[in-house]
VMD Tcl script that draws the C-alpha trace (Angstrom):
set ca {
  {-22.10 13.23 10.95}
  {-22.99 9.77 9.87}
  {-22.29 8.85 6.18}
  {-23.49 5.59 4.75}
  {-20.50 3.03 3.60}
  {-22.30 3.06 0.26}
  {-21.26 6.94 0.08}
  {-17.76 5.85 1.62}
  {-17.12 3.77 -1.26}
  {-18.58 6.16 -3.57}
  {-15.98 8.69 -1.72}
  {-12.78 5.90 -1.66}
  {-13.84 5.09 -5.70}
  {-13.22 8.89 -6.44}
  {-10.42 9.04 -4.71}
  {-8.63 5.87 -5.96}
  {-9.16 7.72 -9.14}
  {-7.43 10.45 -8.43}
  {-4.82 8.61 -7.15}
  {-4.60 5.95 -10.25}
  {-3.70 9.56 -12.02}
  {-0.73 10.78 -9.46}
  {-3.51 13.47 -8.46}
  {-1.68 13.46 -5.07}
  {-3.14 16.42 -4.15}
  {-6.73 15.98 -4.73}
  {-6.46 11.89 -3.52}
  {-5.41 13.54 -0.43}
  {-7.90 15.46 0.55}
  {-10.53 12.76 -0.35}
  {-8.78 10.59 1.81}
  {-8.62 13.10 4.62}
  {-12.12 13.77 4.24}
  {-12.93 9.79 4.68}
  {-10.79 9.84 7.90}
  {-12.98 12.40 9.38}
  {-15.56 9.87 9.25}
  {-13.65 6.67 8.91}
  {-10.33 7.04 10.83}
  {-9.30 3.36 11.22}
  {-10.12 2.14 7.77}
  {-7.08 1.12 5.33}
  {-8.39 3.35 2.45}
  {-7.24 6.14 4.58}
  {-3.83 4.91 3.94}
  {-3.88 2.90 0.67}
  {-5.31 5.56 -1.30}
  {-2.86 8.37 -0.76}
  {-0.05 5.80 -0.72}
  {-1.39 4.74 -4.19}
  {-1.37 8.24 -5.43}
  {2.66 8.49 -4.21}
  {3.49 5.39 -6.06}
  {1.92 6.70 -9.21}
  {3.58 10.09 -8.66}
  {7.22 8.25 -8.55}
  {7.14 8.63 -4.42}
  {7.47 5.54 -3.41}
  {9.45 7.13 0.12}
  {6.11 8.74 1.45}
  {3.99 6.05 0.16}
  {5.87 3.57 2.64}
  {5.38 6.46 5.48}
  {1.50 6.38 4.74}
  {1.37 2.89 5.16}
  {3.57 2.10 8.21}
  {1.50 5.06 9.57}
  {-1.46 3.41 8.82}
  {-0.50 -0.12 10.45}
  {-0.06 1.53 13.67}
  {-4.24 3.18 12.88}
  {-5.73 0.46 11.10}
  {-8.45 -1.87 12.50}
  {-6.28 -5.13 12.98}
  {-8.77 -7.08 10.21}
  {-7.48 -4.34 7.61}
  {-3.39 -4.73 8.14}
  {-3.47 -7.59 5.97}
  {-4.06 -5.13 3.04}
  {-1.69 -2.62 4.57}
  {1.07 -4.99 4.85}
  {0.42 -6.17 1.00}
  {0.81 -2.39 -0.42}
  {3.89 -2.20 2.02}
  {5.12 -5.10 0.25}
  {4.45 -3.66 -3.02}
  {6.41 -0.25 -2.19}
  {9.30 -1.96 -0.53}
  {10.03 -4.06 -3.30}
  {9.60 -1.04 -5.27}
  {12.42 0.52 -3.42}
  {15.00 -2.50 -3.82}
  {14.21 -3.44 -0.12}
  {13.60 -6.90 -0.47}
  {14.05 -8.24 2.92}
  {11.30 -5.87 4.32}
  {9.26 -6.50 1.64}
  {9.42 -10.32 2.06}
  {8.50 -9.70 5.61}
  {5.82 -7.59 4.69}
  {4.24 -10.27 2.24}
  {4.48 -13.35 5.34}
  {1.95 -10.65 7.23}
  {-0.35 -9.95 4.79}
  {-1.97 -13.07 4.04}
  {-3.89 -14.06 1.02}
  {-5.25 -10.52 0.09}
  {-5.12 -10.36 -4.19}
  {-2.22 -8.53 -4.43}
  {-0.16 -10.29 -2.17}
  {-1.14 -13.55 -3.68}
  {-0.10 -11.42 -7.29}
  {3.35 -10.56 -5.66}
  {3.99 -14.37 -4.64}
  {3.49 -15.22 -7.94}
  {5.77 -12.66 -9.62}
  {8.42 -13.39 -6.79}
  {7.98 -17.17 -7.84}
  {7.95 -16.79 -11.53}
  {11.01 -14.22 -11.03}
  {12.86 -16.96 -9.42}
  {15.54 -15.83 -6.77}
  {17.33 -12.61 -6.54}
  {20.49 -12.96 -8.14}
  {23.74 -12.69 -5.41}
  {25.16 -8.75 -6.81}
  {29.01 -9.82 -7.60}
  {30.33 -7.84 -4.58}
  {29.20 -10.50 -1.96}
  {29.96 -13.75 -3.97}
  {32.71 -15.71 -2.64}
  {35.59 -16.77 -4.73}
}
mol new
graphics top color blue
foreach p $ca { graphics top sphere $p radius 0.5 }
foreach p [lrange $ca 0 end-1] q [lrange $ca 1 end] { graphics top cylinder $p $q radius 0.2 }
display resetview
């Protein structure tokens, strides 16, 4: 079955809404349906990952997206990488999500995160592992 991108979009716009509204179930099976035609492409990932994050699941959304950077077309892991970043941080892992933000390169919402991170300033030292 061939589908035109223009309908893939169409397909990944209706999705994304469902996922903007923690729809997870429906954003999934858009998604799913995409892969069927589109297997390597980050919206496969991304979308479903966004509806986790919206539905307070920030655990599976970081399995949908290391998934995906094992599936993904290598010109798409930039974006991967960025939402990884995104859901680490989310989940108090800030080393991984650091890591995660050097590989995604200057995608928008890595260049967004940077700029929170910078205008955060560093991560405070918890009191347990200051030295006195």
């Amino acid at each position: 079955m061939d589908i035109a991108p223009e309908e893939i979009r169409l397909l990944a716009q209706i999705g994304l809404m469902a996922a903007n509204h923690a729809d997870v179930e429906s954003a999934t099976r858009i998604f799913a349906a995409i892969e069927l035609v589109r297997p390597r492409h980050s919206v496969v990932f991304i979308g479903p990952a966004i509806a986790s994050l919206q539905a307070g699941a920030t655990p599976e959304a970081i399995r949908c997206l290391e998934r995906g950077l094992a599936q993904v077309d290598a010109a798409d892991r930039t974006e991967l990488q960025a939402f990884l970043a995104l859901a680490y941080r989310l989940c108090g892992l800030q080393g991984r999500s650091d890591n995660a933000l050097k590989s995604a390169g200057n995608v928008p919402l890595a260049q967004g995160l940077r700029r929170e991170a910078h205008l955060a300033g560093p991560t405070p030292t918890p009191v347990s592992q200051v030295a006195l």
